[in-house]
C-alpha positions as a Markdown table, in Angstrom:
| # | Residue | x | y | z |
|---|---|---|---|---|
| 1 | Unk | 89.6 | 190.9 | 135.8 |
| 2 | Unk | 91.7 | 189.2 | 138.9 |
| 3 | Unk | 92.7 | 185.6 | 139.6 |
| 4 | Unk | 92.5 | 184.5 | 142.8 |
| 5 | Unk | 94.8 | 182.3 | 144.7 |
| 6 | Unk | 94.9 | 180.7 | 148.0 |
| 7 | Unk | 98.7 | 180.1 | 149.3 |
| 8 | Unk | 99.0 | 178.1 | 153.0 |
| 9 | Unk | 102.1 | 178.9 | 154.6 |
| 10 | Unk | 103.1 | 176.5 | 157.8 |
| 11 | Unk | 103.9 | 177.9 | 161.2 |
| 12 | Unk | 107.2 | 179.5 | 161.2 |
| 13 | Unk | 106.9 | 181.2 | 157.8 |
| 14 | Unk | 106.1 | 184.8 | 158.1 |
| 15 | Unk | 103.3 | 184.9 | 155.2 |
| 16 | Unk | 103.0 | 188.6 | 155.2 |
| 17 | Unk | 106.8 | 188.9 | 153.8 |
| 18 | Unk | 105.8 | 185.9 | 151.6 |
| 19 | Unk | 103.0 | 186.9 | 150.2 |
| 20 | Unk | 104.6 | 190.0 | 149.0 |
| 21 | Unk | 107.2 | 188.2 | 147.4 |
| 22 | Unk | 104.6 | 186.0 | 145.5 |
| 23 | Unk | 102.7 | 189.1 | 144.7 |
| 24 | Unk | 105.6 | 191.1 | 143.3 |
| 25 | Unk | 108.4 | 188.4 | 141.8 |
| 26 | Unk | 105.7 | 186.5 | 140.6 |
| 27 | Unk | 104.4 | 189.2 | 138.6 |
| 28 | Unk | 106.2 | 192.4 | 137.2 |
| 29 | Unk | 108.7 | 192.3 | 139.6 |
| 30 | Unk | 110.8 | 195.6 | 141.1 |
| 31 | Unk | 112.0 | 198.5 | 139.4 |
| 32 | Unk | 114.0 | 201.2 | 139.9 |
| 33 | Unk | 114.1 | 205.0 | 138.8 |
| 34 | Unk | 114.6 | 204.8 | 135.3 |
| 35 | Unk | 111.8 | 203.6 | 134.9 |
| 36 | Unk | 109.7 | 205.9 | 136.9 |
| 37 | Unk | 108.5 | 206.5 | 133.6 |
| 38 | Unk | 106.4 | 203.8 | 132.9 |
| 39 | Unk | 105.9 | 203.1 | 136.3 |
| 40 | Unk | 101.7 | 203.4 | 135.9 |
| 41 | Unk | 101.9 | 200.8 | 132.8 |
| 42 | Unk | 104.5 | 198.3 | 135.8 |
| 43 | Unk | 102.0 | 199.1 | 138.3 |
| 44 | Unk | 99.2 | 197.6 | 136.2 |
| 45 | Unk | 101.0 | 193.7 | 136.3 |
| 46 | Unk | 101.4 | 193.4 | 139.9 |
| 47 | Unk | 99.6 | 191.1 | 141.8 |
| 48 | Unk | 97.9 | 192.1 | 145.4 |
| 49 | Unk | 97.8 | 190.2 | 148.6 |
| 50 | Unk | 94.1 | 190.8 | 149.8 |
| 51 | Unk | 93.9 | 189.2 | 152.7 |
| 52 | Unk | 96.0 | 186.3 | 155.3 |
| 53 | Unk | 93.9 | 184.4 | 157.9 |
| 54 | Unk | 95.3 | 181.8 | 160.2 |
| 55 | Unk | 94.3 | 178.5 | 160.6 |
| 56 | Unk | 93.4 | 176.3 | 163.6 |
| 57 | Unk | 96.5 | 174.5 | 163.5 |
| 58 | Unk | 99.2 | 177.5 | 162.7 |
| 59 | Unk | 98.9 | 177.9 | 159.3 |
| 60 | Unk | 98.4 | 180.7 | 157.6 |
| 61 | Unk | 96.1 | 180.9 | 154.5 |
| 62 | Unk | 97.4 | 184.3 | 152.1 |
| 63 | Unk | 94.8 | 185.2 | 149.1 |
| 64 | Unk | 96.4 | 186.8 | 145.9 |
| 65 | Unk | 94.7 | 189.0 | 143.1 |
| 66 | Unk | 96.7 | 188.6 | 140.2 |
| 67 | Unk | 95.9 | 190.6 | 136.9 |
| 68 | Unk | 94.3 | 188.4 | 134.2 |
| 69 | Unk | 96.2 | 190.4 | 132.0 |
| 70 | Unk | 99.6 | 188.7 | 132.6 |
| 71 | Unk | 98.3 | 185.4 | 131.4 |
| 72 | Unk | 97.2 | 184.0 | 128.2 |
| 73 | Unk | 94.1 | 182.3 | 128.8 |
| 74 | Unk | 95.8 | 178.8 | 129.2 |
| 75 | Unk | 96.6 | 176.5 | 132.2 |
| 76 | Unk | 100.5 | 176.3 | 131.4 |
| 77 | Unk | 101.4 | 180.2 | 131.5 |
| 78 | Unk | 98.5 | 180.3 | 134.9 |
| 79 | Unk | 100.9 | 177.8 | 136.3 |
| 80 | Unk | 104.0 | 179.8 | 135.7 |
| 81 | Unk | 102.0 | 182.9 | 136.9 |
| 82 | Unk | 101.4 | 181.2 | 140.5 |
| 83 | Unk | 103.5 | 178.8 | 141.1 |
| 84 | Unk | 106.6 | 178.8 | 138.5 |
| 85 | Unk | 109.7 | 180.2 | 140.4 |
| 86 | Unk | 108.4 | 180.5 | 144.0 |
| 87 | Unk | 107.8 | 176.7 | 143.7 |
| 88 | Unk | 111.2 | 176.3 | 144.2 |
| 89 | Unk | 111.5 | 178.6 | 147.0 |
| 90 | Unk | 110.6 | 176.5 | 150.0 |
| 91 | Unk | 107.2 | 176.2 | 151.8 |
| 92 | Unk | 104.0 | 176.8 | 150.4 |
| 93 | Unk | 100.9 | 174.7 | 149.0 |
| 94 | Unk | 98.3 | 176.4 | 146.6 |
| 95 | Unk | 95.1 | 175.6 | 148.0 |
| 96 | Unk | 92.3 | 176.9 | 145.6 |
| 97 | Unk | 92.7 | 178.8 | 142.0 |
| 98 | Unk | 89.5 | 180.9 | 141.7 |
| 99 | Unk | 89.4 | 181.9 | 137.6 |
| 100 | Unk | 86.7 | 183.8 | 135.9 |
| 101 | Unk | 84.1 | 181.9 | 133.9 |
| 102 | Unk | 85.6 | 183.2 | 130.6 |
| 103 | Unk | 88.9 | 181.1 | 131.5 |
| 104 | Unk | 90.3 | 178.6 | 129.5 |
| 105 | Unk | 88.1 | 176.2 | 127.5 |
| 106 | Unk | 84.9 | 174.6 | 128.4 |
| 107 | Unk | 84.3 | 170.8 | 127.0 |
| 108 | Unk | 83.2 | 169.7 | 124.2 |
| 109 | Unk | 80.4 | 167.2 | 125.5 |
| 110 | Unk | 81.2 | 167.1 | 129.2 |
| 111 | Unk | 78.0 | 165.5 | 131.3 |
| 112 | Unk | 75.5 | 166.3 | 128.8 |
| 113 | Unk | 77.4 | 165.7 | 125.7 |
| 114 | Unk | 78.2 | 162.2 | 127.1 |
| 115 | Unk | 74.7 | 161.0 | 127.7 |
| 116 | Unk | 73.5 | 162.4 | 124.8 |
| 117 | Unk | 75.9 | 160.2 | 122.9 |
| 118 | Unk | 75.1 | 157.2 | 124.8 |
| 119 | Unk | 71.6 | 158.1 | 125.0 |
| 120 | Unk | 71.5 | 157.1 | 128.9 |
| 121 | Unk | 69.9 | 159.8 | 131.0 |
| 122 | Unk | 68.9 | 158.5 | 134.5 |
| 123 | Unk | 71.5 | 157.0 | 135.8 |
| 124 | Unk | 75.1 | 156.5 | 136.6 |
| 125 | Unk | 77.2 | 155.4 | 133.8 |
| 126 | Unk | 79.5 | 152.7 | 134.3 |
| 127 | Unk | 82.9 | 152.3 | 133.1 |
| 128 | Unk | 85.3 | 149.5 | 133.0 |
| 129 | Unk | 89.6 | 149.1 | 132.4 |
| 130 | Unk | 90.9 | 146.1 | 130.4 |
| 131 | Unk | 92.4 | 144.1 | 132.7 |
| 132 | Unk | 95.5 | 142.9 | 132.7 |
| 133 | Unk | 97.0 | 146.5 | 132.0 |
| 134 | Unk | 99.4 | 144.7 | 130.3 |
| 135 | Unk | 100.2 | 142.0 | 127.9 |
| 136 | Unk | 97.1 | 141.1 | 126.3 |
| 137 | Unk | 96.7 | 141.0 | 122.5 |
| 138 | Unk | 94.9 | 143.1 | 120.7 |
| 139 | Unk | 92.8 | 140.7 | 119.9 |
| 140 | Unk | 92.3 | 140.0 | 123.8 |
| 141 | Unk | 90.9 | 143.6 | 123.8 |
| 142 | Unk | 88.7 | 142.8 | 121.2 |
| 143 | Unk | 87.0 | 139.7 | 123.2 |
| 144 | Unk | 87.3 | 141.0 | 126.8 |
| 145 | Unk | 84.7 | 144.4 | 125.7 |
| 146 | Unk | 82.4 | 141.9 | 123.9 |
| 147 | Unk | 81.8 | 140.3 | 127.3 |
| 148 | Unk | 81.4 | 143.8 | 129.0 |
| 149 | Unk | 79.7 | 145.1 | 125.9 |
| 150 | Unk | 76.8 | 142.2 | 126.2 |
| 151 | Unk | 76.3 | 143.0 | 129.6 |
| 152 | Unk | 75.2 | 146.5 | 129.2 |
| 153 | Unk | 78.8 | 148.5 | 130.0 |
| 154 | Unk | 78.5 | 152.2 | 129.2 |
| 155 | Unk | 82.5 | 153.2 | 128.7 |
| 156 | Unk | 85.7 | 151.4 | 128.8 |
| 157 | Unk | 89.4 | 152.6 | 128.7 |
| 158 | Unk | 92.7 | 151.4 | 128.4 |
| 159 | Unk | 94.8 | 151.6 | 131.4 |
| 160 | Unk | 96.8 | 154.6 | 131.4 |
| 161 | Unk | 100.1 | 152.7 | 131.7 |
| 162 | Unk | 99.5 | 151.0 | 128.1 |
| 163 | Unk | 101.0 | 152.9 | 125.4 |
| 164 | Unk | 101.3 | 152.3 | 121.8 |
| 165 | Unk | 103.1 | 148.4 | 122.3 |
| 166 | Unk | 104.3 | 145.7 | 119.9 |
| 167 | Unk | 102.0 | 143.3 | 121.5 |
| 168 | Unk | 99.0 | 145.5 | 121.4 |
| 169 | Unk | 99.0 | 148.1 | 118.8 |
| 170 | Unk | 97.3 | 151.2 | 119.3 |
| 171 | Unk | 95.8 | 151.3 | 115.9 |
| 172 | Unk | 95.0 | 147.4 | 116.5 |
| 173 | Unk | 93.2 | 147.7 | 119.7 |
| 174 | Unk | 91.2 | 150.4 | 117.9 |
| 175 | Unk | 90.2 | 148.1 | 114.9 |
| 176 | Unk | 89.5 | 145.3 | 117.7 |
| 177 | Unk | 86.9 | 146.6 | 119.8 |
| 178 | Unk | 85.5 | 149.0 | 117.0 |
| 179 | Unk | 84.5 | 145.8 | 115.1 |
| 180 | Unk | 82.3 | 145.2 | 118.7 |
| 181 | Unk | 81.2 | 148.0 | 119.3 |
| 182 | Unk | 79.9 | 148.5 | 115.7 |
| 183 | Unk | 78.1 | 144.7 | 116.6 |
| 184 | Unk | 76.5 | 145.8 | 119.9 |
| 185 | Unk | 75.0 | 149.2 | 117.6 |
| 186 | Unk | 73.9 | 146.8 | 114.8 |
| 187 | Unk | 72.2 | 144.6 | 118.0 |
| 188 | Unk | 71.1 | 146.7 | 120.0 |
| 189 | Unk | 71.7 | 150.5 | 119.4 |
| 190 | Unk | 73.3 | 151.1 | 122.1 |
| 191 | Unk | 76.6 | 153.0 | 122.0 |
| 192 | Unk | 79.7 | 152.1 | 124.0 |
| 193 | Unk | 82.2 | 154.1 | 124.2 |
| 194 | Unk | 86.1 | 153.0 | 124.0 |
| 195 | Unk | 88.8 | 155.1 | 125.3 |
| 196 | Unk | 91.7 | 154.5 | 123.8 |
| 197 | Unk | 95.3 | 155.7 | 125.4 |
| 198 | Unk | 96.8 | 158.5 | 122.8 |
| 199 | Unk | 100.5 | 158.6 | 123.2 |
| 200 | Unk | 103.7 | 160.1 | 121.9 |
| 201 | Unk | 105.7 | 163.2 | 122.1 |
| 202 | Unk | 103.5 | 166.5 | 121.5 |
| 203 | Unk | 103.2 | 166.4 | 117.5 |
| 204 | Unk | 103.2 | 163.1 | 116.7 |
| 205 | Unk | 100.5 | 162.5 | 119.6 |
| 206 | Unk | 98.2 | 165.5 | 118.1 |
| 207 | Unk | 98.5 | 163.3 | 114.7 |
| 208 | Unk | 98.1 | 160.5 | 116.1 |
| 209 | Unk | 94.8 | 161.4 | 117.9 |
| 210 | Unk | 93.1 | 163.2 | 114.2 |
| 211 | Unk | 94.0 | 159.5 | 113.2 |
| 212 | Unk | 92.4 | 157.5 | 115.6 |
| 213 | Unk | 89.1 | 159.4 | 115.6 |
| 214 | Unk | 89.4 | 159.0 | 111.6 |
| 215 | Unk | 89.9 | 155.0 | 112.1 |
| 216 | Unk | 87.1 | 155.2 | 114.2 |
| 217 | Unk | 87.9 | 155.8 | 118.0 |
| 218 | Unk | 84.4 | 157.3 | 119.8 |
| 219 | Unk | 86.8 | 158.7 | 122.8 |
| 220 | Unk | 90.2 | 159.0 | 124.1 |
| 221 | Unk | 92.2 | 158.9 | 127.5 |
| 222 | Unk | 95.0 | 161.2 | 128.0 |
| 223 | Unk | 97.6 | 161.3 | 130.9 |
| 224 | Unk | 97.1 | 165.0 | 131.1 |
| 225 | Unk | 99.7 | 165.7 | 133.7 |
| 226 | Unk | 102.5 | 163.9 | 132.3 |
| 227 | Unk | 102.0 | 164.8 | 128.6 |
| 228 | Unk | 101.1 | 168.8 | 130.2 |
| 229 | Unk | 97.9 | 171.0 | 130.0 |
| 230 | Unk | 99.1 | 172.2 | 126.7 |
| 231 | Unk | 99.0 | 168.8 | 124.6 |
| 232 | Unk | 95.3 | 168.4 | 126.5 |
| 233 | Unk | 94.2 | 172.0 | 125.4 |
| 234 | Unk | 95.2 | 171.5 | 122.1 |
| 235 | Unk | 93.2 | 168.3 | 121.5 |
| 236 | Unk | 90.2 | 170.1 | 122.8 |
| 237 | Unk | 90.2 | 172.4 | 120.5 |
| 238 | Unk | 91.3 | 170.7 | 117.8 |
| 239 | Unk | 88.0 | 170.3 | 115.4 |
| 240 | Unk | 89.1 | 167.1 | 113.9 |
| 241 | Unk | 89.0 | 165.8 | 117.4 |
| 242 | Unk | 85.3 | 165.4 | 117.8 |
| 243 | Unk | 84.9 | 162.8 | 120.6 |
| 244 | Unk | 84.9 | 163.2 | 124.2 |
| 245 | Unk | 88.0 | 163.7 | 126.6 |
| 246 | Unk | 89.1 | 161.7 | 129.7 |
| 247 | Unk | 91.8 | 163.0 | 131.5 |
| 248 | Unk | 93.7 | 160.4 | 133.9 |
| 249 | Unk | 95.4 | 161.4 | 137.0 |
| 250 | Unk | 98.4 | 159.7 | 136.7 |
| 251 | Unk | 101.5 | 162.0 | 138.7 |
| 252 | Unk | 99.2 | 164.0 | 140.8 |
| 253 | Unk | 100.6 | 162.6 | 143.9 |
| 254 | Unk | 104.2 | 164.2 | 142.7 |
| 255 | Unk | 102.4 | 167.5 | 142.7 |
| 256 | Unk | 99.9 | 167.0 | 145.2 |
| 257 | Unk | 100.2 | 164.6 | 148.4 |
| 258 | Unk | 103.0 | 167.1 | 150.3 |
| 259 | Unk | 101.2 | 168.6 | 153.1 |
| 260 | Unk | 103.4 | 171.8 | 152.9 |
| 261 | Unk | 104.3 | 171.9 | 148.8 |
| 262 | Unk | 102.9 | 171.9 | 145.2 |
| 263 | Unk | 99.0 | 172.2 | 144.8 |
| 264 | Unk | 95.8 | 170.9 | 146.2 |
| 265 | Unk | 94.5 | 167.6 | 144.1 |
| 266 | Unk | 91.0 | 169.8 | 144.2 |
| 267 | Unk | 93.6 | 172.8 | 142.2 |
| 268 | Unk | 95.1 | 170.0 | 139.7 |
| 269 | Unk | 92.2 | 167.2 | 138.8 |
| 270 | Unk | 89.2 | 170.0 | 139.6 |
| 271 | Unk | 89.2 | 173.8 | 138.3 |
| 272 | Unk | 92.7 | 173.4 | 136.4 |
| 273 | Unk | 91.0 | 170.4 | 134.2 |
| 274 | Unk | 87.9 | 172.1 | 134.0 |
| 275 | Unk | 89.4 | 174.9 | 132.2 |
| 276 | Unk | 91.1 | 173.2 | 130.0 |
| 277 | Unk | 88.7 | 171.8 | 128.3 |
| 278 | Unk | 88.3 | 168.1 | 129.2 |
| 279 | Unk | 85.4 | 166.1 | 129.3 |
| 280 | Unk | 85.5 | 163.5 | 132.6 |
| 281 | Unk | 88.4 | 163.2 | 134.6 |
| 282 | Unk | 88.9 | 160.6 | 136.7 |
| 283 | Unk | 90.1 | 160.9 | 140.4 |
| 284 | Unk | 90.6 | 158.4 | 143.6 |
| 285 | Unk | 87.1 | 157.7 | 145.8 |
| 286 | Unk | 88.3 | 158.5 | 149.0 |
| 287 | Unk | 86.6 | 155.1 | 150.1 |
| 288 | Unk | 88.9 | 153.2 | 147.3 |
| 289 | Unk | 91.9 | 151.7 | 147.6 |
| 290 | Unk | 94.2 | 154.7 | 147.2 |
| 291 | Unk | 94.6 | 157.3 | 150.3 |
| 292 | Unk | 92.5 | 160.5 | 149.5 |
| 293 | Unk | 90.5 | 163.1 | 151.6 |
| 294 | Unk | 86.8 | 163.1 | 151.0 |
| 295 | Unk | 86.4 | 166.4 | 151.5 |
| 296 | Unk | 89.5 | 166.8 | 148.0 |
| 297 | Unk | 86.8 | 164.3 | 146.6 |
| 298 | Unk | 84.2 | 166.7 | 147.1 |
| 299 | Unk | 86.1 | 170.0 | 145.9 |
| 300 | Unk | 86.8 | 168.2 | 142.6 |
| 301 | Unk | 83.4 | 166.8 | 142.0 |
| 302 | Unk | 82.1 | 170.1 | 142.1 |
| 303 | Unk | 84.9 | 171.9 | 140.4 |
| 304 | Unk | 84.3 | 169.5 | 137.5 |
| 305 | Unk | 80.3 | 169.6 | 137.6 |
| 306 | Unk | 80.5 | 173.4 | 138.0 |
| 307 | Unk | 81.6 | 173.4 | 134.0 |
| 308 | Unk | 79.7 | 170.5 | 132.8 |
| 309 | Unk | 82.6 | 168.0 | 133.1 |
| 310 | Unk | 82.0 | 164.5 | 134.4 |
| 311 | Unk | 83.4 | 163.2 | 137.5 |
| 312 | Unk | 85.0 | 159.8 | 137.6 |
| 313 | Unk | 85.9 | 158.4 | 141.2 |
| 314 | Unk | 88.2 | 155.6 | 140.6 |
| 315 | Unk | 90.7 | 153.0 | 141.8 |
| 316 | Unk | 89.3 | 150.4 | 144.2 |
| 317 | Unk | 85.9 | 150.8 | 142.9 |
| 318 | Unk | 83.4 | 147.7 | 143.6 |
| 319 | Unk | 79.5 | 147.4 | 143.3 |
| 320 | Unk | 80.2 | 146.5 | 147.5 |
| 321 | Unk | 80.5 | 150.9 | 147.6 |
| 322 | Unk | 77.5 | 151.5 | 144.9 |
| 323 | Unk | 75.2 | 153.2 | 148.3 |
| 324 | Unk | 78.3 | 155.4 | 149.4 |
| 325 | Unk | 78.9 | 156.4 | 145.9 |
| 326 | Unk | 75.0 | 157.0 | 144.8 |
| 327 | Unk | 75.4 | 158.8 | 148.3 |
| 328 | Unk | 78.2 | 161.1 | 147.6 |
| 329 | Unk | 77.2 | 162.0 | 143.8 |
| 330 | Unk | 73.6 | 160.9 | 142.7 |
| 331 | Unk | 73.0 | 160.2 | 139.2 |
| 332 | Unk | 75.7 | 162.4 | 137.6 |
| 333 | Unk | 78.7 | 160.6 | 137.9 |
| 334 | Unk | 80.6 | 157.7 | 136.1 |
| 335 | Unk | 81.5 | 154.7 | 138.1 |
| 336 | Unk | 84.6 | 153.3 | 136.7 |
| 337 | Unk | 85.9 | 149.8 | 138.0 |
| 338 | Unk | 89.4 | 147.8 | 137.0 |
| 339 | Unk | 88.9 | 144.5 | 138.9 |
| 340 | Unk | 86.1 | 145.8 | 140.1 |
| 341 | Unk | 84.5 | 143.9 | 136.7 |
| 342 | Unk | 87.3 | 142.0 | 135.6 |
| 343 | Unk | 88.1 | 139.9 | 138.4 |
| 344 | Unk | 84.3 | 139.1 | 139.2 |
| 345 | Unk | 84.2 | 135.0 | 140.1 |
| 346 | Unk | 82.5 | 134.4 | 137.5 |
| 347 | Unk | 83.2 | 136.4 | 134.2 |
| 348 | Unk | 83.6 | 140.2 | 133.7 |
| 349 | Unk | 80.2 | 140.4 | 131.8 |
| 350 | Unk | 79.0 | 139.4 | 135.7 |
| 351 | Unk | 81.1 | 142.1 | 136.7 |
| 352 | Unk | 78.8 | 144.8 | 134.9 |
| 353 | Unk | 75.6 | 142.7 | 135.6 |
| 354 | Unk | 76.3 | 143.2 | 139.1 |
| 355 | Unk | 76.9 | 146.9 | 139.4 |
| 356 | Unk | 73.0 | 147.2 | 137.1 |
| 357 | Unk | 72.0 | 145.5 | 140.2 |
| 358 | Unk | 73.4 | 147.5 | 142.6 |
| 359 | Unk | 71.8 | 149.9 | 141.0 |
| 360 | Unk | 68.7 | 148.6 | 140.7 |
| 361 | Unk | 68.3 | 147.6 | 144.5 |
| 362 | Unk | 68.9 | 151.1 | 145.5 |
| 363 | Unk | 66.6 | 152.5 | 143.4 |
| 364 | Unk | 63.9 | 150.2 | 145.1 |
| 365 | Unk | 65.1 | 150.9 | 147.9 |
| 366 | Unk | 66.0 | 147.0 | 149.1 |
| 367 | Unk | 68.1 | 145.7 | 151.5 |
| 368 | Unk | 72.1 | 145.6 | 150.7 |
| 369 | Unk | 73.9 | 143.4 | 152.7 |
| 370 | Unk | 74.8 | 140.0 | 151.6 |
| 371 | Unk | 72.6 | 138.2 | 153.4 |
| 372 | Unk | 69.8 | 139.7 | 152.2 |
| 373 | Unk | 70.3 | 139.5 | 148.0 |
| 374 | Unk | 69.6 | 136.3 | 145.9 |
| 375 | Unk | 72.3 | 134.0 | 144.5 |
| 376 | Unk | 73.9 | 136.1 | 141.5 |
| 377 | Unk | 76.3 | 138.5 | 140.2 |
| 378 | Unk | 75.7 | 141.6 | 143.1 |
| 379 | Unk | 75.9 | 138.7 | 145.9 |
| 380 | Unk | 79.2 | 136.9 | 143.9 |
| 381 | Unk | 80.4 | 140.5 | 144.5 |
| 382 | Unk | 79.9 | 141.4 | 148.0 |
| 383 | Unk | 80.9 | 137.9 | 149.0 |
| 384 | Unk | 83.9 | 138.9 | 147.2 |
| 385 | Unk | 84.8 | 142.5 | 148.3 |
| 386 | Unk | 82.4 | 143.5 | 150.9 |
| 387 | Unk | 79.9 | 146.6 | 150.8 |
């Protein structure tokens, strides 16, 4: 079995010569006569360049076949296998990892798991972020996801820059908006689905995460690039760990947004997380308010759907770009929104009543312009950020 990887070299890099010095010093490396030896057992680690197309513009695009053998079925040693030394050895981007099915971990729920927890099956979900990231109380927590919760909201999260703080307690947060959500199941029998931020350095956070489901907690967000692949593997396949998984992008950009360095985003937030066993990762909508490529936005989506993860385009998001989103992803995606709800004019409960109607109006097929909807929460909306 081979893994496949796609290197882009920019004009004025010979990528024949640097191909071959990925496929041999990122693998077993030279040798010289004494060990001729065991020079069929060396041969048997070294990675092949396969082919080296050139691009429109001047680049040239290498492949690499590199033993599965050398790697032990985890995203942090893949990464050293690829990318660990030659990173620093000037310019090259990794364009596409191409792993066999067997690799890594598959999620626990993913896409299916998820709806079957929330018993919602035709639709996208929708997902809010406590707003302000910081500074409110615990208790604030508590009262902003009854408001969202009484609406209809499917999943909320913490905002990946609120850790485990005086003012807001992980553990108290938790106790919070577990008190809610247990209302809205008594009320309703619905289930909402809170995912709280697990920090902390790599043992305590594992701990900390068997604690949190055991107090209660139905999911959890990780910053999977900052904490590493490795604390994110070992939650998802920790048993005591039994609720879903979303992974946050936070410092893709520091691997990602050079042209000519580090890896694609579609590498980092698509097949890497997929393999590691995540459940919904979250990603910028190239129509939001961050600068990404649609077709990166495509790549992931289907990197992630191809394993049964959910997809999660994020920051910026609006019921104003509910069409282009339905358009780009159907029903299986989750349509996550930060001020999107929270900052409605009139309430953030509004805020999730006005992307159901969104929702609604595309289903039967109505007009969506402002001019065209009734006085309510989707008009409030558009009036407010446009479609």
């Amino acid at each position: 079995m081979t893994i496949t990887v796609d290197y882009r070299f920019p004009p004025g890099i010979d990528p024949q010569k640097q191909a071959k010095i990925i496929a041999v010093g990122q693998t077993a490396g030279t040798w010289d006569a004494k060990w001729s030896h065991r020079e069929d057992t060396l041969k048997q680690h070294l990675a092949e360049v396969i082919d080296i197309q050139t691009d429109e513009r001047g680049y040239s695009i290498a492949k690499i076949a590199f033993p599965e053998m050398n790697v032990e079925n985890d995203i942090a040693s893949l990464l050293t296998m690829i990318f660990g030394k030659y990173s620093m050895a000037g310019a090259a981007k990794v364009l596409g990892v191409h792993l066999p099915e067997s690799y890594g971990q598959r999620p626990k729920f993913g896409i299916t798991g998820i709806r079957k927890t929330l018993n919602v099956w035709n639709r996208p979900l929708i997902m809010a972020i406590f707003k302000p990231a910081l500074g409110l109380s615990a208790a604030d927590h508590g009262i902003i996801l009854k408001q969202v919760a009484q609406a209809g909201l499917d999943i909320i999260k913490d905002d990946e820059i609120l850790g485990d703080l005086a003012t807001a307690p992980t553990l108290k947060r938790l106790e919070a908006c577990r008190q809610v959500i247990e209302e809205i199941q008594q009320q309703t029998g619905r289930t909402v689905l809170y995912a709280v931020n697990v920090t902390g350095k790599a043992d305590q956070l594992i701990q900390k995460a068997r604690l949190l489901v055991k107090q209660g907690a139905n999911a959890l967000l990780l910053n999977v690039l900052t904490y590493g692949f490795s604390v994110l593997e070992a939650l998802a396949a920790d048993p005591e760990i039994n609720v879903p998984i979303f992974a946050h992008p936070a410092f893709a950009g520091a691997m990602c947004a050079s042209a000519d360095t580090g890896l694609s985003y579609s590498v980092i937030l698509g097949t890497l997380m997929a393999h590691a066993g995540v459940d919904a990762v979250l990603y910028p909508a190239h129509y939001g308010s961050l600068p990404f490529e649609a077709q990166e936005e495509h790549n992931i989506r289907d990197n992630l759907r191809s394993r049964n993860v959910f997809p999660v385009p994020s920051a910026g998001i609006h019921p104003g770009i509910v069409p282009k989103a339905i358009a780009d992803y159907g029903n299986e995606v989750i349509l996550n929104a930060g001020t999107g709800i929270m900052d409605h004019p009139d309430n953030p409960g509004a805020g999730v009543q006005a992307f159901f109607e969104a929702l609604e109006r595309l289903e039967s097929g109505q007009p969506f312009t402002v001019d065209s909807l009734p006085p309510g929460a989707l008009k409030q909306a558009l009036e407010k950020w446009g479609v």
